[in-house]
C-alpha positions as a printed NumPy array, in Angstrom:
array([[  9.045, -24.366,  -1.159],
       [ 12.579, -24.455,   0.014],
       [ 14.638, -22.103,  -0.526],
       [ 17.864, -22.98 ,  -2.792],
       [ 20.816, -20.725,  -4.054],
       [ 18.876, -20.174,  -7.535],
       [ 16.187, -17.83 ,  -5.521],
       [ 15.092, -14.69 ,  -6.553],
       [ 13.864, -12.845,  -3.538],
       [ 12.036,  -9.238,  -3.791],
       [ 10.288,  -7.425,  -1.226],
       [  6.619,  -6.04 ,  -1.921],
       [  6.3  ,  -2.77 ,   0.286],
       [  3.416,  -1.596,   1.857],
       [  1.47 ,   1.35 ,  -0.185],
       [  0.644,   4.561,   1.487],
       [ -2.101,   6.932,   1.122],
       [ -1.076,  10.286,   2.717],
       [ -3.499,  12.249,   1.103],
       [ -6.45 ,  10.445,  -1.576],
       [ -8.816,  13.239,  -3.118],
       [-12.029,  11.287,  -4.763],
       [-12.604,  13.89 ,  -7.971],
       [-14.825,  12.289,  -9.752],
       [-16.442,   9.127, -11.356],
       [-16.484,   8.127, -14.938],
       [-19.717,   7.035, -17.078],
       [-18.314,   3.257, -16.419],
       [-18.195,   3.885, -12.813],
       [-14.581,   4.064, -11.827],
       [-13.588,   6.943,  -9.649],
       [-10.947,   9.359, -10.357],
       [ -8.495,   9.797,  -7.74 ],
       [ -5.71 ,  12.634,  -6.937],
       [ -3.525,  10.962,  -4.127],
       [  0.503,  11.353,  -2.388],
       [  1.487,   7.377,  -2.201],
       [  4.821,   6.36 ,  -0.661],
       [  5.975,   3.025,   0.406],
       [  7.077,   1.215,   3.767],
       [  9.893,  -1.233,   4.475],
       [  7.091,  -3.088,   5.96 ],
       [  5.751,  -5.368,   3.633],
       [  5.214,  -9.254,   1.939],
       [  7.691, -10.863,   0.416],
       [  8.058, -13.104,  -2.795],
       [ 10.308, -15.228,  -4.047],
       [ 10.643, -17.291,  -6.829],
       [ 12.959, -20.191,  -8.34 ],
       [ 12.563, -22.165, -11.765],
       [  9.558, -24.318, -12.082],
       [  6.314, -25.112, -13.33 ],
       [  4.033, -21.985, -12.283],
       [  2.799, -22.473,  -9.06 ],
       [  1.689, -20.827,  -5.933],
       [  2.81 , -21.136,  -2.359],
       [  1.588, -18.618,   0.212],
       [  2.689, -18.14 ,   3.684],
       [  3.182, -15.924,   6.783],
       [  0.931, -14.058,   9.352],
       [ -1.573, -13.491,   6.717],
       [ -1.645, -16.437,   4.699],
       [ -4.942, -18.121,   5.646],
       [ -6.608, -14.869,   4.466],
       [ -5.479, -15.224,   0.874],
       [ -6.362, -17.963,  -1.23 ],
       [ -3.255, -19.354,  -4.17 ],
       [ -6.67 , -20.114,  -6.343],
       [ -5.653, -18.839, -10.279],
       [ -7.091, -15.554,  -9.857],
       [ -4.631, -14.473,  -7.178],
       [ -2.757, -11.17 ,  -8.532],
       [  0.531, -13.036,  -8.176],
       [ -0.341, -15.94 , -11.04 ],
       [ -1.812, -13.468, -12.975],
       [  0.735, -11.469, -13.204],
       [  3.506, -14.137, -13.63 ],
       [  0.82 , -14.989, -16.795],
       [  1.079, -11.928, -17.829],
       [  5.039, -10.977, -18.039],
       [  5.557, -14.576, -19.546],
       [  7.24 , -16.248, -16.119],
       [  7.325, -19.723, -15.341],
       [  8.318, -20.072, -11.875],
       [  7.941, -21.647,  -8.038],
       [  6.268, -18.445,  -6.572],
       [  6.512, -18.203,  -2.766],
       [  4.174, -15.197,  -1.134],
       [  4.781, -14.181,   2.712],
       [  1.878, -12.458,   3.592],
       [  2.818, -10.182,   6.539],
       [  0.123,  -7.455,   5.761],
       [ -3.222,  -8.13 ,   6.495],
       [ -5.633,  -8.322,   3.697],
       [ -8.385,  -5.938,   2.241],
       [ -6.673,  -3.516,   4.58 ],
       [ -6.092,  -0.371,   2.   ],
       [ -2.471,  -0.647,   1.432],
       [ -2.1  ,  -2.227,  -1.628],
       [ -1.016,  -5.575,  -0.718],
       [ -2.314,  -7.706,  -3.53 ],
       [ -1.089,  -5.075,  -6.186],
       [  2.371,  -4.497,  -4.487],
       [  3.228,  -8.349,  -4.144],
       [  1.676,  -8.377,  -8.448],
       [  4.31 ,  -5.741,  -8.724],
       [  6.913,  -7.817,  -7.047],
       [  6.549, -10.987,  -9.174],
       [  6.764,  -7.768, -12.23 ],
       [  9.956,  -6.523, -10.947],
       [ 11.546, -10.451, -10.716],
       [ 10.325, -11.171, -14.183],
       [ 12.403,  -8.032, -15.166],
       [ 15.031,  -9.93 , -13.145],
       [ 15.13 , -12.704, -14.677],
       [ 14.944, -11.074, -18.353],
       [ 11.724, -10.483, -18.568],
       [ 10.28 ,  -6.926, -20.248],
       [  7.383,  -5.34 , -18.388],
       [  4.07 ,  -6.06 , -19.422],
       [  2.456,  -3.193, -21.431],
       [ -0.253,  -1.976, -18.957],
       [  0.365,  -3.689, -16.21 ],
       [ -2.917,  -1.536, -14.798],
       [ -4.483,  -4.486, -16.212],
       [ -4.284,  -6.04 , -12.976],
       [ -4.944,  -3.474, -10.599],
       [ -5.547,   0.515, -10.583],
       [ -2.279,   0.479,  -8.031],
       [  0.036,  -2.214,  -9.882],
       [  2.183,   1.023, -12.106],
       [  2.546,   2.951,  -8.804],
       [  3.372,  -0.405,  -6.832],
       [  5.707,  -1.54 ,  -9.618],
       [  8.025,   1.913,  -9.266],
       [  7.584,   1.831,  -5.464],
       [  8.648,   5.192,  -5.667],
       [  6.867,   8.439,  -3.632],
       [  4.491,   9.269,  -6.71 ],
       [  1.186,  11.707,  -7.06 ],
       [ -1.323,   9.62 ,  -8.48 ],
       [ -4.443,  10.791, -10.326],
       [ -7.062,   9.795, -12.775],
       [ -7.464,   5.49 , -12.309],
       [ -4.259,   5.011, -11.443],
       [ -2.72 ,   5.41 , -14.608],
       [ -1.618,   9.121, -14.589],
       [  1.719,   9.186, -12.204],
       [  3.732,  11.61 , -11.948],
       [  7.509,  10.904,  -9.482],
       [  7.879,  13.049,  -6.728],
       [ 10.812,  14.267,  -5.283],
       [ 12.183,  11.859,  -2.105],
       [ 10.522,  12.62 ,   0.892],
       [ 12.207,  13.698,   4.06 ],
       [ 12.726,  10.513,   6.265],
       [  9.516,   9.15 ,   8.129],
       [  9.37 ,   6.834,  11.201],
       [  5.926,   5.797,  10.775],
       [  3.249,   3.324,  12.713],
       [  1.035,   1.072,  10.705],
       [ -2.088,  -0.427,  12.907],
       [ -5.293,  -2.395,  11.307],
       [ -7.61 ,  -3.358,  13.867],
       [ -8.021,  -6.692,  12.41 ],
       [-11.088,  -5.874,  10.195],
       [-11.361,  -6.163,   6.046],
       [-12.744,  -3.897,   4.298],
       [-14.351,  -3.972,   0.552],
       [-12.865,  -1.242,  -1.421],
       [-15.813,  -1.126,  -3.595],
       [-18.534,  -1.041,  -0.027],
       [-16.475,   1.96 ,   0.554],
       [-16.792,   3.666,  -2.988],
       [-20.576,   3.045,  -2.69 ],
       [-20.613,   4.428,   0.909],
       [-19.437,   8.312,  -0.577],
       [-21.713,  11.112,   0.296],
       [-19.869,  13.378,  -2.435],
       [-17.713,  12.207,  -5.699],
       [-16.8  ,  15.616,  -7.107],
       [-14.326,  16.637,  -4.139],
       [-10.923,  19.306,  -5.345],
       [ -8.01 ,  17.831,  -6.009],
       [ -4.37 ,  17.803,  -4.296],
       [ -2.975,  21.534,  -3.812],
       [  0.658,  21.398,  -5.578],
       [  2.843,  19.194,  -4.076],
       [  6.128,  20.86 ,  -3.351],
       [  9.795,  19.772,  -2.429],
       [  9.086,  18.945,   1.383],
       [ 12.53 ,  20.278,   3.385],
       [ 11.339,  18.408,   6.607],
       [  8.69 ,  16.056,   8.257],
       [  7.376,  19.508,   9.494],
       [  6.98 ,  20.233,   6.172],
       [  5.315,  17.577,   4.928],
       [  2.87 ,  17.636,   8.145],
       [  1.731,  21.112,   7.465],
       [  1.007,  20.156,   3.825],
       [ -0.829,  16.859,   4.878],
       [ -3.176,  18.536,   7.04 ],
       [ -4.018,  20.608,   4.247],
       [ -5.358,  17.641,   2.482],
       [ -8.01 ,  14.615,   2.995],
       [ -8.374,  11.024,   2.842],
       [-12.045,  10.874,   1.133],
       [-12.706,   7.517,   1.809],
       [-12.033,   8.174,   5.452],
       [-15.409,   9.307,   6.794],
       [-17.405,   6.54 ,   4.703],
       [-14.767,   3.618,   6.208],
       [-15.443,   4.849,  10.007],
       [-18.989,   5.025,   9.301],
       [-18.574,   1.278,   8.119],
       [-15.947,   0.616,  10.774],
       [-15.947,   2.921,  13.767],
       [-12.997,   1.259,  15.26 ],
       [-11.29 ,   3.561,  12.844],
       [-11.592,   6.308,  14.45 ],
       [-10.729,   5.041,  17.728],
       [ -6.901,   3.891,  15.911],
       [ -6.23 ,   7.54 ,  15.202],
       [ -7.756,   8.48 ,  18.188],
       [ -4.702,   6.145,  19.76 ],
       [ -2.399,   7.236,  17.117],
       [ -2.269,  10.838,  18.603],
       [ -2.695,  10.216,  22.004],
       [  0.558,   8.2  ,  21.667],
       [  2.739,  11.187,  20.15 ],
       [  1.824,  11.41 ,  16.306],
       [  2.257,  14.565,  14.571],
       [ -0.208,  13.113,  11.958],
       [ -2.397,  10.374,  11.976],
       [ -4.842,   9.361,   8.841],
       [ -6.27 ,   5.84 ,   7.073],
       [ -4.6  ,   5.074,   4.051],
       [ -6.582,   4.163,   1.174],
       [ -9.803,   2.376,   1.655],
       [ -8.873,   1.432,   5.368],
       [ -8.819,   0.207,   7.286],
       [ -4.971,   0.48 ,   8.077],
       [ -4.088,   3.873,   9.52 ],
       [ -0.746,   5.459,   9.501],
       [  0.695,   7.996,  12.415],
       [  3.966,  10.223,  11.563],
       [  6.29 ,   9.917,  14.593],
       [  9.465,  12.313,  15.713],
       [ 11.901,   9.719,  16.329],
       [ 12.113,   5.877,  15.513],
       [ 11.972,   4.954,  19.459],
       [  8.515,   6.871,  20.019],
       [  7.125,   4.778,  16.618],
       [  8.369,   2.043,  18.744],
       [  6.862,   2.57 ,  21.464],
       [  3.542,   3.875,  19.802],
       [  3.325,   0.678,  18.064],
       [  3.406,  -1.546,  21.353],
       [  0.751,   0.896,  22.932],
       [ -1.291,   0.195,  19.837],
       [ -0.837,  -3.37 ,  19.682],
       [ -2.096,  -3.623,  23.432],
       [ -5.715,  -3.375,  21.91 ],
       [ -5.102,  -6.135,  19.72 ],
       [ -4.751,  -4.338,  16.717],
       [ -2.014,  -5.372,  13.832],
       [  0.752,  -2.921,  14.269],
       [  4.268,  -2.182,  12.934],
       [  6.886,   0.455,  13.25 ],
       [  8.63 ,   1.199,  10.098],
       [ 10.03 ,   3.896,   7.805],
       [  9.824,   4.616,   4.106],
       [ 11.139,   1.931,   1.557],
       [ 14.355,   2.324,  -0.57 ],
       [ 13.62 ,   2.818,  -3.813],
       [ 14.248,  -0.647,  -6.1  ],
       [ 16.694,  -1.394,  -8.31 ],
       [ 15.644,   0.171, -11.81 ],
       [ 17.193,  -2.465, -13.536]])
């Protein structure tokens, strides 16, 4: 698809996990969750222009994803009544626990709104992390996904994404927990400063971090890296197996993230995202 001046373009940022509590599973199996999301610049990117609806998918990442009718972006385009060229740039891997699928859903949600469009009623319809992804906002999330409650901004984060190149099944992972019934989030306060937030962090848990290493031990040997290259905090985000670090300045994420990469692993330096436009 070519670009022309009629494009609507929208960013779909990365979704962080910088603390996921597993409390409990319902009687249909989903688990309940208690978990501090934010977003990165890093991210995919859609756009879309008048059309028939259609799918065109491209970037790093694109040979992982199929444009088949069951891809999250078609659906949801189905679902907010939008008839449009989409184009997906897939720059985050895939199956890699940061909510790509649901944020670039969320992104073809927020042009719909663009383009007139009212959002969906329960847009969760699509994905547990589609609401969260379609604020893009730092949120505590908690039962399936549907209970969010807005956070305060958080203080500014340089930040290292790495992925060392493997997918992971979110649901392999589920099945993988040794223990379901875990506490939830302490409060979440007004951080002042990334010191802050750190001490809070380390307070907390990723739950699905022990059962990912044991399916992926790599894992452990990216935070391992993570730290040994300067981060004041280093954890997976969501069911893995991307891992964030927290970093001092921008020019140490920098140079963190080519240390990382030297292993072959998918890396990035970035910050937190901007919220979008409410409108």
């Amino acid at each position: 698809m070519t670009t022309t001046a009629t494009a609507l373009v929208e960013p779909a940022p990365a979704k962080l996990n910088l603390a996921l509590h597993v409390t409990g599973r319902r009687d249909d199996g989903y688990h309940l969750l208690d978990s501090l999301v934010c977003f990165a610049t890093a991210g995919d990117v859609v756009t879309v222009e008048p059309g028939p609806l259609s799918l065109q998918v491209d970037g790093p990442f694109a040979e992982g994803l199929s444009a088949d009718d069951d891809n999250l972006c078609l659906r949801a385009a189905r679902l907010a009544g939008l008839d449009a060229r989409i184009r997906l740039t897939k720059n985050l891997p895939v199956a890699s626990g940061i909510g790509g699928g649901s944020a670039d859903a969320a992104a073809v949600l927020r042009l719909a709104r663009r383009m007139g469009r009212e959002l969906p009623q329960m847009p969760e319809r699509l994905g547990a992390d589609v609401p969260v992804c379609v604020a893009s906002i730092p949120a505590r999330m908690q039962g399936t996904g549907e209970i969010l409650t807005p956070l305060p901004p958080l203080p500014p984060l340089h930040l290292v994404l790495a992925n060392p190149r493997i997918a992971l099944s979110t649901p392999q992972i589920f099945a993988r927990l040794g223990r379901r019934d875990n506490a939830p989030l302490p409060q979440v306060p007004s951080f002042a400063d990334v010191r802050a937030l750190v001490a809070w962090l380390s307070a907390t848990r990723n739950d699905l971090e022990p059962a990912a290493i044991d399916a992926a031990p790599v894992i452990a040997q990216v935070l391992q890296a993570m730290t040994a290259n300067g981060a004041a905090f280093a954890r997976m985000s969501g069911s893995g197996a991307t891992c964030l670090g927290i970093f001092d300045r921008p020019q140490t994420a920098q140079a963190a993230a080519a240390a990382l990469a030297r292993h072959g692993w998918w890396t990035v330096a970035t910050e937190l995202a901007p919220a979008p436009p409410a409108g």
